[in-house]
C-alpha positions as CSV (number, residue, x, y, z in Angstrom):
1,X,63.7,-36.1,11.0
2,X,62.4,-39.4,12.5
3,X,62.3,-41.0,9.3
4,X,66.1,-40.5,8.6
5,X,66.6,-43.0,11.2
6,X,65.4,-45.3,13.6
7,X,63.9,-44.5,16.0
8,X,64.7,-41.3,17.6
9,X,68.7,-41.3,16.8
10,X,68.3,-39.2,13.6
11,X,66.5,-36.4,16.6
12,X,69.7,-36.8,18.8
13,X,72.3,-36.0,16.3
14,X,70.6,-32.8,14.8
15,X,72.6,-29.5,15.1
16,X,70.5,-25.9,15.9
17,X,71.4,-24.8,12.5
18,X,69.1,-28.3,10.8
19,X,66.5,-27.5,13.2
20,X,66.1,-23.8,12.3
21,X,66.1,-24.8,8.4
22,X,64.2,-26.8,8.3
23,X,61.8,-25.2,10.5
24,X,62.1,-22.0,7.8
25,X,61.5,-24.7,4.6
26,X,58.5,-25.6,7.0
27,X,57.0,-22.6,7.1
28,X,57.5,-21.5,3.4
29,X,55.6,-24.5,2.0
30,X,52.6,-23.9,4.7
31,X,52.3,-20.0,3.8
32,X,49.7,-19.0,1.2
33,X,47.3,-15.5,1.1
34,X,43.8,-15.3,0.7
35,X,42.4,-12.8,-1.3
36,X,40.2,-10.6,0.5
């Protein structure tokens, strides 16, 4: 979010719901299995 606008304003403006999706976007592109 801090590169959407200076500084930290982008970070003061965000709602609970951009938080939360991008937190689940976060954690689909950081999943992956290992084969055992």
């Amino acid at each position: 979010f801090c590169v959407e606008a200076f500084s930290l304003e982008r970070l003061r403006t965000l709602s609970m719901e951009e938080i939360e999706k991008r937190y689940e976007t976060f954690k689909l592109m950081s999943q992956f299995e290992v084969p055992v």
